[in-house]
C-alpha positions as CSV (number, residue, x, y, z in Angstrom):
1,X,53.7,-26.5,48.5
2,X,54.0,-29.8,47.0
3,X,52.5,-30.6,43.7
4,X,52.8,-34.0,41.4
5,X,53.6,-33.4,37.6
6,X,50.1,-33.8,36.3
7,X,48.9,-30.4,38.4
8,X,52.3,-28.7,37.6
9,X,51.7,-29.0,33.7
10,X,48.0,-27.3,34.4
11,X,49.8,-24.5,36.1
12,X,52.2,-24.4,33.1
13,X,49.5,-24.4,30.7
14,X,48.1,-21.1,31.9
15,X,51.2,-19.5,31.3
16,X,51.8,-16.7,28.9
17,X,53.9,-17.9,25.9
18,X,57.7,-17.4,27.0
19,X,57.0,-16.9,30.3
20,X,59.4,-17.3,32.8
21,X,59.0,-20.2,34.8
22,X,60.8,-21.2,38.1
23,X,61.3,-24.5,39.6
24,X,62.6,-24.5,43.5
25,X,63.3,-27.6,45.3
26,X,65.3,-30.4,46.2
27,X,65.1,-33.8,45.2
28,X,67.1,-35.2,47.8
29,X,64.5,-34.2,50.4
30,X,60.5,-34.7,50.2
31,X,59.7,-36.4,46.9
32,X,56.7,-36.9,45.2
33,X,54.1,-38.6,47.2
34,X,51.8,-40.4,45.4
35,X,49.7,-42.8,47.1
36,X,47.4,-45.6,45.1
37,X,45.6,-48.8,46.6
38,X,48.0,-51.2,45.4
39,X,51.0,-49.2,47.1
40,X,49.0,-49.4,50.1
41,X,48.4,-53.1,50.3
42,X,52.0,-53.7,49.6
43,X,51.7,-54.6,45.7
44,X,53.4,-50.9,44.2
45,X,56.1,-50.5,41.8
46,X,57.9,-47.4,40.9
47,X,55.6,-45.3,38.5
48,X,56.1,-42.7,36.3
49,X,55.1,-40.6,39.2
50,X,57.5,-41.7,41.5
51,X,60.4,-39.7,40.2
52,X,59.5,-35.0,40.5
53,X,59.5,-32.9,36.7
54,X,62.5,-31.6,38.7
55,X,64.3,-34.6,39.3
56,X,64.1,-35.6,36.3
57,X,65.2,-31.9,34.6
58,X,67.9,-32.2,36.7
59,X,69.2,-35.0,35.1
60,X,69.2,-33.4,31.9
61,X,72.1,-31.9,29.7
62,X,70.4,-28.0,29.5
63,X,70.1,-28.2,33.2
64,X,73.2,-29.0,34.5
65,X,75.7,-26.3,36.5
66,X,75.3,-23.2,34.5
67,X,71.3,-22.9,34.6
68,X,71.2,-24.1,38.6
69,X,71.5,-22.2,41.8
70,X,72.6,-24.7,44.7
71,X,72.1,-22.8,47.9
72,X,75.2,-24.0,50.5
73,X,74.2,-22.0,53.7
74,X,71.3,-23.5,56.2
75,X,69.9,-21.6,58.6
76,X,67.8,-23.6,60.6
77,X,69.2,-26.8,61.3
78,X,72.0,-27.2,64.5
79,X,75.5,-27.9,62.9
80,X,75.3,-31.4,64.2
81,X,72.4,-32.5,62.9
82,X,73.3,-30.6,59.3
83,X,76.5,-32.8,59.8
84,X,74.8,-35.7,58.6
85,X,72.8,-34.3,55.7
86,X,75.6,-32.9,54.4
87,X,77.9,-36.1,54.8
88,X,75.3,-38.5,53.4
89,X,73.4,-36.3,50.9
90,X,75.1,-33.1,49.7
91,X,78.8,-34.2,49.4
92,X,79.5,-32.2,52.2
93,X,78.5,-28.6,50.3
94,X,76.0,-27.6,53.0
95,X,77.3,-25.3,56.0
96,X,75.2,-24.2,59.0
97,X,75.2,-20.3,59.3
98,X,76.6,-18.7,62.6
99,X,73.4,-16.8,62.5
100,X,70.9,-19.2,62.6
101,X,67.9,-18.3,65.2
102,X,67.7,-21.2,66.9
103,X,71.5,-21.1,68.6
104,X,70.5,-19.3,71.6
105,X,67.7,-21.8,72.0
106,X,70.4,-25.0,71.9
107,X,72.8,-22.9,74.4
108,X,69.8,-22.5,77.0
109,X,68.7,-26.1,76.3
110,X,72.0,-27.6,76.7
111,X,72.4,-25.3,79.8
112,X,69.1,-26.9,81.5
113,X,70.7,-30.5,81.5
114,X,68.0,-32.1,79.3
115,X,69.8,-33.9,76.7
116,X,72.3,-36.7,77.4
117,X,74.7,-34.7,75.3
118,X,74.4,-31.2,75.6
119,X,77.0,-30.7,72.3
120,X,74.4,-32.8,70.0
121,X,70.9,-31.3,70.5
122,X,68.5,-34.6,70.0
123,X,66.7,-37.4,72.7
124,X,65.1,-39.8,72.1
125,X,62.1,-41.1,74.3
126,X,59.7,-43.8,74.2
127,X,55.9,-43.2,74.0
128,X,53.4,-45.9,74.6
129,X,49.9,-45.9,73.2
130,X,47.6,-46.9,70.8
131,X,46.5,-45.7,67.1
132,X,43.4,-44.8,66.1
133,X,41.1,-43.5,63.7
């Protein structure tokens, strides 16, 4: 799940003293959402909010190489589309595994003639309508 800091420190709070406490995520993916009316009419500024408890301990001196675990192996995105996260976002540390579930699905899409390249497994199509609520 996804939690802002406020909720995290209640969560922190009902832990024993010296408790062990793990953080898991990453930053350079789905931050913090926090949504106010001024944000939503246009008129927001970065908040204290705007930046994750783990961006910011990240950032830190006590957690820098030696107290984090940076997983290198993905196993669900299709080598060319990891190509990209990994050049733009990860200083090209991330690898996609030769195991990853989804490769017999892109060999028997690629097969049915549905992309416009069958060696890089995205389309893109046009939808018209209208929102509602």
């Amino acid at each position: 799940g996804q939690a802002v800091e406020p909720e995290l420190y209640v969560a922190l709070a009902l832990c024993i003293p010296r408790a062990p406490v793990l953080l898991a995520g990453d930053p350079k993916q789905l931050g913090p959402l926090v949504l106010s009316a001024k944000r939503l009419r246009g008129e927001g500024r970065r908040t204290p909010l705007s930046e994750s408890l783990l961006e910011r301990l990240a950032g830190h001196p006590f957690w820098q190489e030696s107290n984090r675990v940076h997983l290198t192996v993905n196993y669900r995105n299709h080598p060319a589309i990891l190509e990209l996260l990994t050049t733009t976002r990860y200083d090209r540390t991330l690898v996609a595994s030769p195991e990853r579930p989804g490769a017999a699905f892109d060999e028997t899409v690629a097969s049915a003639g549905v992309l416009p390249n069958p060696s890089f497994p995205m389309a893109f199509y046009a939808v018209e309508g209208q929102q509602r609520q």
